[in-house]
KERO-526505 format. One record per residue (C-alpha): x, y, z; residue in three letters. Coordinates in steps of 0.2 Angstrom, whole numbers, plus 5000, padded with zeros to 4 digits. Example, Ala and Ser with C-alpha at 12.3 -4.5 7.8 and 13.67 -1.06 7.14 Angstrom:
506249785039ALA;506849955036SER;
This chain:
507650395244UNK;506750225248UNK;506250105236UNK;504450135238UNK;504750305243UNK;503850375225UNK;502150305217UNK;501850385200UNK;500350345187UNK;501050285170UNK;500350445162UNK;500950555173UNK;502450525169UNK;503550665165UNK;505650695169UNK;505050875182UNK;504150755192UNK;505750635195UNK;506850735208UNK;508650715206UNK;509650585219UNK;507950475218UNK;508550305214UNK;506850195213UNK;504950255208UNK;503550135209UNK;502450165195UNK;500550105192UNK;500250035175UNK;498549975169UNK;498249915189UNK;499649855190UNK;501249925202UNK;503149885195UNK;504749925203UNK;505950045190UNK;507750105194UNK;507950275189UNK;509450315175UNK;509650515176UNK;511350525169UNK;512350445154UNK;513650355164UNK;512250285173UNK;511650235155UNK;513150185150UNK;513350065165UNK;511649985161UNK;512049955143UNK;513549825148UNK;512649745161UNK;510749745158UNK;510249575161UNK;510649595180UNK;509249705181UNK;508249595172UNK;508349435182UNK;508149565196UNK;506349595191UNK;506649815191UNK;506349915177UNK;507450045169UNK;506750245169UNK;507750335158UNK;507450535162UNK;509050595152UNK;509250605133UNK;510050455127UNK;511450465115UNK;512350325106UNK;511950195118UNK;511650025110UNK;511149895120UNK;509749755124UNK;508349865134UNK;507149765142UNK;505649845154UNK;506249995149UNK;505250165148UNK;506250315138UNK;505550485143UNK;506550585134UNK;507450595115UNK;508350425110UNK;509750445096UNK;510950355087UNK;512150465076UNK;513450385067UNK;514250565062UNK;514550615080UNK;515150615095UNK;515450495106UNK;515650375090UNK;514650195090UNK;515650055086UNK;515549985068UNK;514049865069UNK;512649875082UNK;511649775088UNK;510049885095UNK;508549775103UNK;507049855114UNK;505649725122UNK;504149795133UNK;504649965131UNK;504050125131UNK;504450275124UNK;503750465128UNK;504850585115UNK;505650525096UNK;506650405091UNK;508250425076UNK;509350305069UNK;510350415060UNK;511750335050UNK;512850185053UNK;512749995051UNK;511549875060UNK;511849695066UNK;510249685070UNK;508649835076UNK;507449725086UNK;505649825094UNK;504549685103UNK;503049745113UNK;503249935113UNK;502450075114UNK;503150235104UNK;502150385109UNK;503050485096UNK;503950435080UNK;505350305075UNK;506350385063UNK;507950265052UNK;508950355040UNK;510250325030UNK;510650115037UNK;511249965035UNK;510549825043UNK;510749645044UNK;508949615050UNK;507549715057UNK;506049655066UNK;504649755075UNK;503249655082UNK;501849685091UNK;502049865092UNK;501150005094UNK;501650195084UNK;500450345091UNK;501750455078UNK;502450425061UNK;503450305058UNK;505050355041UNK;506250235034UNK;507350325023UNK;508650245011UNK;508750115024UNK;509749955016UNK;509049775026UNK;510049655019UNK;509049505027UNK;507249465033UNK;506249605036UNK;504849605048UNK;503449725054UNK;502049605062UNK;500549645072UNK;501049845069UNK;499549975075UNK;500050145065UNK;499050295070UNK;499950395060UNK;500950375043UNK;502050235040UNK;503450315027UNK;504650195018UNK;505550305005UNK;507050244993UNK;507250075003UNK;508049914997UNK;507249755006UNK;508649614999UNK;507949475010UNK;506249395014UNK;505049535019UNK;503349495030UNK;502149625036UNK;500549625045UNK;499849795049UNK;498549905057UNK;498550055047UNK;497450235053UNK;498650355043UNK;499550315025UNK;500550165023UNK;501950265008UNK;503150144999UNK;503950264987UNK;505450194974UNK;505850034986UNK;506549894981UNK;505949714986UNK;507149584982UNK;506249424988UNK;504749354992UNK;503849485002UNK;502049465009UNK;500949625016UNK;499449585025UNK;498149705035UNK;497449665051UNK;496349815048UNK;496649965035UNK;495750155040UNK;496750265029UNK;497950255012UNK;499150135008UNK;500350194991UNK;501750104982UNK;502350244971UNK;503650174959UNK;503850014970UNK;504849884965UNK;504549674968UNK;505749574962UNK;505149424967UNK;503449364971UNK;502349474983UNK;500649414989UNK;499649574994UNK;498149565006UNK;496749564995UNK;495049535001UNK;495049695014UNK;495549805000UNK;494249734987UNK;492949755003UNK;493349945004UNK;493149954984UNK;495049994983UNK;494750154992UNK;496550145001UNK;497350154986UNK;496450314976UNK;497250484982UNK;495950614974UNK;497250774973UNK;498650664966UNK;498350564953UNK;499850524947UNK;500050414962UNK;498550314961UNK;498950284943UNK;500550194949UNK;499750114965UNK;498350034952UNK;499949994940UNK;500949904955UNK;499549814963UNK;498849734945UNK;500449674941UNK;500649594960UNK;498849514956UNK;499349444940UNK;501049354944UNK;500049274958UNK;498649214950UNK;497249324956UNK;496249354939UNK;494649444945UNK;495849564957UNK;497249574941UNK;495849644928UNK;494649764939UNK;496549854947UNK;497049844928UNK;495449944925UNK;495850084938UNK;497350094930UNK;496950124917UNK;495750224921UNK;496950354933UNK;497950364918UNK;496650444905UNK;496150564920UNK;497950604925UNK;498350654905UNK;496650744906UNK;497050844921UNK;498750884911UNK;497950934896UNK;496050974899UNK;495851024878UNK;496450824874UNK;495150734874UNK;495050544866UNK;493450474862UNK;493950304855UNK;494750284874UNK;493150354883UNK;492250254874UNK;493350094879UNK;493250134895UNK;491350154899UNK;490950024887UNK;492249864890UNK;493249934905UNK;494749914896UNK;494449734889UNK;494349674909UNK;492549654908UNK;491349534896UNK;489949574909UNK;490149764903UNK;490649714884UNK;488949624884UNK;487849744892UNK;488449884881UNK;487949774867UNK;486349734873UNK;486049924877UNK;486549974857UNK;485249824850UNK;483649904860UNK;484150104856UNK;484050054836UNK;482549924839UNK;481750084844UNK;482550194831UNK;481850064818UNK;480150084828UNK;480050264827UNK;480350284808UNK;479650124801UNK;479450194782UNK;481350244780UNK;481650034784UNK;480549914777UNK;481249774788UNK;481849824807UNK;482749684811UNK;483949774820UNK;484949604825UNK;485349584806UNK;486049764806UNK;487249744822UNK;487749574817UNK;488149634799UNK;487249504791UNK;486449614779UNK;484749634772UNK;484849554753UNK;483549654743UNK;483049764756UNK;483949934758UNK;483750084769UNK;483150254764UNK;483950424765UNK;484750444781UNK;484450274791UNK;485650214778UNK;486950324791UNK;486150254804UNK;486050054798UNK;488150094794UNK;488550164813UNK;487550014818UNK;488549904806UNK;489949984814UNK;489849954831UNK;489149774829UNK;490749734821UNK;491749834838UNK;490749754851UNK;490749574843UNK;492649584841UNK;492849674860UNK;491749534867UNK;492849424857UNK;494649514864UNK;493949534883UNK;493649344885UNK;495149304878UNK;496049454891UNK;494849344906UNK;495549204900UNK;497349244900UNK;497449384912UNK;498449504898UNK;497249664895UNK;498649774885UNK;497449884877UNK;498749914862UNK;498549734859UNK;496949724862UNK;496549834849UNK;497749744836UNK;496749594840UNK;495149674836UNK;495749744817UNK;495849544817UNK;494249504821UNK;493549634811UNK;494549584796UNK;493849394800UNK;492149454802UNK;492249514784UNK;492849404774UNK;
C-alpha cells in the first residue's frame, strides 16, 4: 500500500482498522498530519528495537498493532495500540539490565514491568490511556516527565537506587506506590484527580513533592523520610488539609496527619507543624473511639476543644476568657451566696482573705479555682510548644503539674 494510501484520525485508532500488508498510515493529530510505519509483527519489532534512530532521523513514526513482549528499546514517536510487557520470569528472556525509554508516545492498552533489573525506565511526553504498572524492580533511575495517566498508575516493591523523578505528572486516576524503597534524591510535581497512596515506602534522601494542582487524596500510610522532605504546603492548607482526611478509614488519616507534622517540623514550618499535630491528634482519639465507643476520656476531650492539644494559645486564651464570663454571671445570679464576685480572684487563685463563700458556691469557687490553675499553666505549656515546635501531650501535661505546683507555692 502507498504511503499515503491510509488517513486515520488519532481517536479512531484501533488495530481492526489497520489491514494486514499495510506498511504506512497517515494519521491526523490535533490538525496536524504525520507519517507512521506500521509494526504488525514482533520480528518487525524486534528490528526496530536495534535500529530505532533511523526512523527517527527519517521523520516516520512507529504504529505498533501487535502485543509487545520483552522488547526493550529507545521508542520515540511511537504510538502502542495494544498490551506492552516486560516479564523477567518468561519467555523470550530480557537481558540482565535494561534500559527502557519512551519520548512522545502514546499508549491505547496497559503497560507491566514485571520483574527484572532496570538501567534506567525513562517516559517523556506521553500519553498512557490506560495504566502503568512496575512490580517487583530494580532500577538505577527512573524519570517520567511531562506525562499524562487517564488509568492508574502502581509501583509495587519497586527498588530505584538513584534519583527518582515524576514532574509535571496529570493523574486522572490513582497514583499507588506500595512497599517502595527510593535510595537516591526523589522530586515530584504532580497533578493529582484520583489518590496519590504512599503506603510503607521508604525515602532515603532528600525528596521534594510538590502539587501543580490537587482534586482528590493524597496518603502516606506508614511512610518513611529518612532524610529531609519539603512537602507542598500552601495548596494543602488552602483546601483545609482535606486531601489528606479519608472519612471511612481513620486509621489512615491518623498516620497521614502523623507523617506530614513531623515533615513540617524538621523543616521549619511551625504554624503547618502544630495545626497537622492537632489533626493528629485529633484522628487518633476518634480512631480509639470508633474501636471502643464505651471509652470515653474526658480530660483528653477536654484538651482537645479547649487548647487543641497545646498547638494553639489563640484557643487556650479564648477558653479562658469563655470560663471567666460563665462564673461572672454565676456570681451575678446568686449574689447572697458570694458577698464579693470578683470572679478574676477566684480563676487566678488569689483568694478572697476574710471573705468566704456559702453552701454550695464554695464547689463552684473550687472548680473555678481548678480550672484557673489548668488554663493558666496550658497557656503557659502551649506557648512554650509555639515556641519550640514540640507539643508531646505526655509532656505537656508533666509540664503543667509544674506549673501547678509553682502556682502554689
Amino acid at each position: 500500500m502507498s504511503k499515503e494510501g491510509l488517513i486515520i484520525e488519532f481517536n479512531e485508532l484501533h488495530s481492526s482498522k489497520i489491514t494486514k500488508g499495510t506498511e504506512f498510515v497517515s494519521i491526523v493529530k490535533e490538525g496536524e498530519i504525520k507519517t507512521y510505519k506500521v509494526v504488525d509483527t514482533e520480528e518487525k519489532l524486534l528490528e526496530y528495537s536495534q535500529k530505532p534512530m533511523e526512523y527517527v532521523e527519517k521523520l516516520v513514526g512507529i504504529l505498533v498493532t501487535c502485543e509487545c513482549k520483552n522488547v526493550s528499546a529507545l521508542f520515540k514517536n511511537t504510538i502502542f495500540l495494544e498490551k506492552f510487557k516486560i516479564d523477567s520470569y518468561s519467555e523470550p528472556k530480557i537481558e540482565e539490565s535494561v534500559y527502557l525509554s519512551f519520548n512522545n508516545c502514546d499508549f491505547f492498552k496497559d503497560i507491566e514491568l514485571l520483574g527484572g533489573d532496570y538501567k534506567r525506565i525513562k517516559i517523556n511526553d506521553s500519553a498512557i490511556r490506560k495504566s502503568l504498572f512496575m512490580r517487583f524492580i530494580n532500577c538505577e533511575k527512573s524519570s517520567i516527565n511531562t506525562s499524562d495517566f487517564e488509568g492508574d498508575l502502581l509501583f509495587q516493591e519497586v527498588n530505584i537506587l538513584n534519583d527518582f523523578i515524576l514532574d509535571k505528572i496529570n493523574g486522572n486516576q490513582n497514583l499507588i506506590f506500595t512497599d517502595c524503597r527510593f535510595e537516591g534524591l526523589s522530586k515530584l510535581e504532580l497533578e493529582v484527580n484520583g489518590e496519590l497512596d504512599f503506603s510503607q515506602c521508604s525515602f532515603y534522601k532528600n525528596s521534594e513533592i510538590n502539587f501543580d494542582d490537587i482534586n482528590g487524596k493524597f496518603s502516606l500510610y506508614k511512610t518513611n523520610f529518612s532524610d529531609k522532605c519539603y512537602l507542598e504546603y500552601e495548596l494543602l492548607e488552602n483546601k483545609e488539609y482535606e486531601p489528606l482526611i479519608f472519612e471511612n478509614d481513620l486509621k489512615k488519616t491518623k498516620w497521614n496527619f502523623l507523617i506530614v507534622s513531623d515533615i513540617y517540623k524538621s523543616s521549619g514550618r511551625t504554624e503547618q507543624y502544630l495545626k497537622t499535630f492537632y489533626y493528629f491528634k485529633k484522628y487518633e482519639r476518634l480512631e480509639r473511639k470508633s474501636k471502643n465507643k464505651d471509652n470515653f476520656n474526658f480530660l483528653e476531650y477536654l484538651i482537645e476543644i479547649t487548647t487543641k492539644y497545646y498547638t494553639s494559645w489563640e484557643r487556650t486564651l479564648l477558653s479562658m476568657s469563655i470560663i471567666l464570663v460563665v462564673f461572672f454571671i454565676v456570681y451575678c445570679i446568686f449574689p447572697n451566696l458570694l458577698i464579693y464576685k470578683d470572679t478574676i480572684i477566684t480563676f487566678t487563685t488569689v483568694g478572697y482573705g476574710d471573705i468566704m463563700p456559702l453552701n454550695w458556691m464554695k464547689l463552684v469557687v473550687s472548680l473555678e479555682s481548678f480550672l484557673g490553675v489548668f488554663f493558666t499553666a496550658s497557656f503557659v505549656v502551649t506557648r512554650d510548644s509555639v515556641n519550640n515546635s514540640h507539643p508531646n501531650v505526655k509532656n505537656n501535661l508533666k509540664l503543667i503539674y509544674k506549673v501547678i505546683f509553682t502556682l502554689n507555692n
